[in-house]
N, C-alpha and C positions, 0 to 999 in steps of 0.2 A: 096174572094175564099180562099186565104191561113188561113183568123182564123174559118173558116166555117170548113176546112179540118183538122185541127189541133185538132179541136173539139170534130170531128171526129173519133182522132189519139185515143183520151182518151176514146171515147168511145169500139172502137175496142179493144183495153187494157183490159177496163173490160168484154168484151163475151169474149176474148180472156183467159181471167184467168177462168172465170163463166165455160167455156166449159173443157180446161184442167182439175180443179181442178171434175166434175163430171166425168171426163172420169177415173181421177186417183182414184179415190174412186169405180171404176167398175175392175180395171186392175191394179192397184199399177202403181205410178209415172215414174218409170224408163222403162214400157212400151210405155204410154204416151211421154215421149222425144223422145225415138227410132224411132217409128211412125210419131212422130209430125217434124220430123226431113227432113227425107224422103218425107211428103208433101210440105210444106216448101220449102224445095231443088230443087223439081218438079216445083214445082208453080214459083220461083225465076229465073229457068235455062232458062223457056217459055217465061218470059219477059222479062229476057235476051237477049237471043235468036232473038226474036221481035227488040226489042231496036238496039243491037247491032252486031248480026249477029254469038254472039258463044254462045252457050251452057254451055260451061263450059267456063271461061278466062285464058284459055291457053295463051296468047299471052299475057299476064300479067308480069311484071317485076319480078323476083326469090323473090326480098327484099318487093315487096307490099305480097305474097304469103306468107312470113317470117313473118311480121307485123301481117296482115290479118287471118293467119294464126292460130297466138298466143293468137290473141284479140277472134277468136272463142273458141280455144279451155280452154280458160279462161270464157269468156264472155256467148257463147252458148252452152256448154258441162258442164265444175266442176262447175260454178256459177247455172248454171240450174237444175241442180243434186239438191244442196240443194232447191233451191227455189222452186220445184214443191212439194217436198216434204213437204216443209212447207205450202203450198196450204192446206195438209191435214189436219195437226197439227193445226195451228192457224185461218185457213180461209182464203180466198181472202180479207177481207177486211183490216184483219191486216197487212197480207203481202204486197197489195199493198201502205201502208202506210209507210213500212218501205222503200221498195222497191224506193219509190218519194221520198228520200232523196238522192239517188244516187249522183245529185249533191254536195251534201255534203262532199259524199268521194272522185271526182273527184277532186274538189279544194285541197283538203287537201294532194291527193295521188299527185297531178301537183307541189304542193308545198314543197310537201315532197323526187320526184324525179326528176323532171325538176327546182325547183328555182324560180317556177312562184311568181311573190308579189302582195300580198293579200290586196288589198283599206281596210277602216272600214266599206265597206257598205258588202262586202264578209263576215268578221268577224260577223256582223250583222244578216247577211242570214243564217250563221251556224249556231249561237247562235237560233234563233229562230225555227227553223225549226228541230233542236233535242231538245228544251223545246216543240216542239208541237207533235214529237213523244212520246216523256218520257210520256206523258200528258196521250196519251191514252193509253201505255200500262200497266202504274201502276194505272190504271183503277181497283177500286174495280169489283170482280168479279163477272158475273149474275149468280147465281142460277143454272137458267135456261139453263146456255152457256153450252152444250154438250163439247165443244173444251175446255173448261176450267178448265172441271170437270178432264179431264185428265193431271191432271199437270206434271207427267214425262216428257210425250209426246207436251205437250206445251211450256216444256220450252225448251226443243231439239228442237223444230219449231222456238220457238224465236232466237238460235242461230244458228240454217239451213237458216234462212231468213237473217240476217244479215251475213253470208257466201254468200250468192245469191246474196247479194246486193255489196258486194267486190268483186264477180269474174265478176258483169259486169260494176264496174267502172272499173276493169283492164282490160276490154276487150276493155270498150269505150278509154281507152286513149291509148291502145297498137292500136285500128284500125285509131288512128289521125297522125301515122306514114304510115300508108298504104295508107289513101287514099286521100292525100293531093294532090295538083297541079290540074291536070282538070278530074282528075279518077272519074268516076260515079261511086257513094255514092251507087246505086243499085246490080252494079256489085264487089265490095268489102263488102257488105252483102251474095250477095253471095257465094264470095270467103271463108268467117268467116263458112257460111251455110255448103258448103262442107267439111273441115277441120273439124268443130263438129262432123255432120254424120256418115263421117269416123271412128271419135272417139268413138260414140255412140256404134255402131254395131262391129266395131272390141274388143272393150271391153265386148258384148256380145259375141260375138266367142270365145274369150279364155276361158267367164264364163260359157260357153254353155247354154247361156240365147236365141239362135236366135230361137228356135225351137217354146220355151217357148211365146216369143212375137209373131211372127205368130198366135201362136193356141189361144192363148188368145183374138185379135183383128176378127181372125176367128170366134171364136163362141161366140162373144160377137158384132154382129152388131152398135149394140146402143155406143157401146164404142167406135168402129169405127167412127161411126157418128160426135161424140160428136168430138171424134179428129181429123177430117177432119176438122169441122167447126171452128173449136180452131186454125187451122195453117191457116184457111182462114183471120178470124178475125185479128191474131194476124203477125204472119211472114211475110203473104202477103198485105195486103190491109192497118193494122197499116204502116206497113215500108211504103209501098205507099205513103199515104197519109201525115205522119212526113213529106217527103221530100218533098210535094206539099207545106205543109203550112210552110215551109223552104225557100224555092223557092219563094212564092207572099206576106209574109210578113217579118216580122222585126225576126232578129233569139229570142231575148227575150221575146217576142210577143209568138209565134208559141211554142217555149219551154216552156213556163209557162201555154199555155193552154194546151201542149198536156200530161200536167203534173197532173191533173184535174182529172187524174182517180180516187183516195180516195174519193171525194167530189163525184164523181157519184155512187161511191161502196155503201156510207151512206142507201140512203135507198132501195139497191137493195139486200145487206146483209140482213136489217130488214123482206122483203118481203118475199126473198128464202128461207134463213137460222134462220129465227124468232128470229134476235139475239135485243138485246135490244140496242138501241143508243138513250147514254144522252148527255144531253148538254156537258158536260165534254168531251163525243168523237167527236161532233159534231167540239168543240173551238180547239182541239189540233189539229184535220185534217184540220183543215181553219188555224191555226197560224202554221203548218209545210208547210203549201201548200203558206203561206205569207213567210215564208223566202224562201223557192223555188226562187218566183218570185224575192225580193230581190237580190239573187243571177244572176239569169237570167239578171234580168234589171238594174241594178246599180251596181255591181260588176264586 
């Protein structure tokens, strides 16, 4: 059950990007989060709710709300800022490429503020897994790549995505202070959930963007759609399922498959997006997705 759900984990990841990044191409990105936010928030407080009898976790210690807190509005708010946007700029498949190195920056960000010490099998896992990003992105360019054609805007994607991928290693290692000892792992997603939200929508208030995202999700049904099913896939049913194949198997096990999303992207990019994938992207995304696992298992 747990590498079945995990399997899972990565596939939800990818509708989960597939639906965001067409919902942001109908409404612009920072509609998309506002939105995706608020379902999300909904869908999390229900099976809260269910689970454990609150709604919101009020009865939560001030210092996990502190943590919890920080880690979203790092992790689910500025980190997501750029990342959706880069959805638009370079595509889901590149961003979730970059995005599955995360642990990369987590080891290095633990080693660089907590003093963690690093075995040669970690060093290993780094090494490999940014020679198999570099791989595909200094990928001669198609032709054909609509996203590539616009180099301004690509190469601000490439470093909107790597901004995305540092606000949510800071998120994941500021929520390993929150939600340590017996605190359910659901209800401190939570917590991270409402702290974005907040952040989301009150920084449309002062920009007087609120009116703007209503009417746009108003007479754009389909965009609605698309972001409903994007916070189903992704906030509700990914987090789900991460913490199932958590729970019934080995953590390096469940981490390195629910990490599988590039390798699924491969030819769902080619199909959607008529992008071309050579051998070359194929070897970088299996040799970034091998030091992954490196790290997960031996490190």
């Amino acid at each position: 059950m747990g590498e079945i759900a995990s399997l899972l984990t990565s596939i939800c990841w990818v509708l989960s990007a597939l639906f965001f990044t067409e919902g942001g191409k109908r409404v612009g990105s920072m509609v998309v989060n506002r939105v995706r936010m608020v379902f999300g928030l909904v869908l999390l407080a229900l099976v809260n709710w269910l689970l454990f009898g609150e709604l919101i976790p009020l009865s939560a210690a001030p210092e996990r709300w502190l943590w919890l807190g920080l880690s979203g509005l790092f992790g689910l708010a500025l980190g997501d800022i750029f990342l959706f946007q880069s959805f638009l700029w370079i595509g889901p498949r590149r961003a979730m490429l970059i995005i599955a190195g995360v642990p990369v920056l987590n080891t290095l960000l633990a080693w660089l503020f907590f003093s963690e010490v690093l075995n040669i099998y970690a060093y290993v896992g780094i090494a490999v897994t940014v020679a198999g990003i570099f791989l595909v992105l200094s990928e001669k360019e198609d032709e054909n790549d609509i996203l590539a054609k616009d180099r301004k805007n690509f190469s601000k994607g490439l470093v909107f995505c790597l901004l995305g991928a540092l606000g949510q290693s800071a998120g994941m290692l500021l929520a390993r202070h929150g939600i340590g000892g017996e605190f359910p792992a659901l209800t401190g997603t939570l917590i991270r959930a409402v702290v974005a939200t907040l952040v989301f929508w009150l920084l449309a208030l002062m920009t007087g963007k609120v009116k703007k995202t209503v009417t746009a999700v108003k007479d754009d049904r389909r965009a609605l759609l698309l972001i409903a099913l994007g916070s189903l896939a992704g906030p509700f049913l990914g987090i789900w399922l991460s913490l199932t194949g958590l729970k019934f198997t080995d953590v390096g096990i469940a981490s390195t498959l629910q990490a599988l999303a590039p390798v699924i992207m491969l030819p769902v990019a080619h199909y959607l997006y008529k992008e071309r994938i050579t051998g070359r992207a194929v070897l970088g995304t299996l040799l970034s997705l091998s030091g992954v696992g490196v790290l997960f298992l031996l490190a």
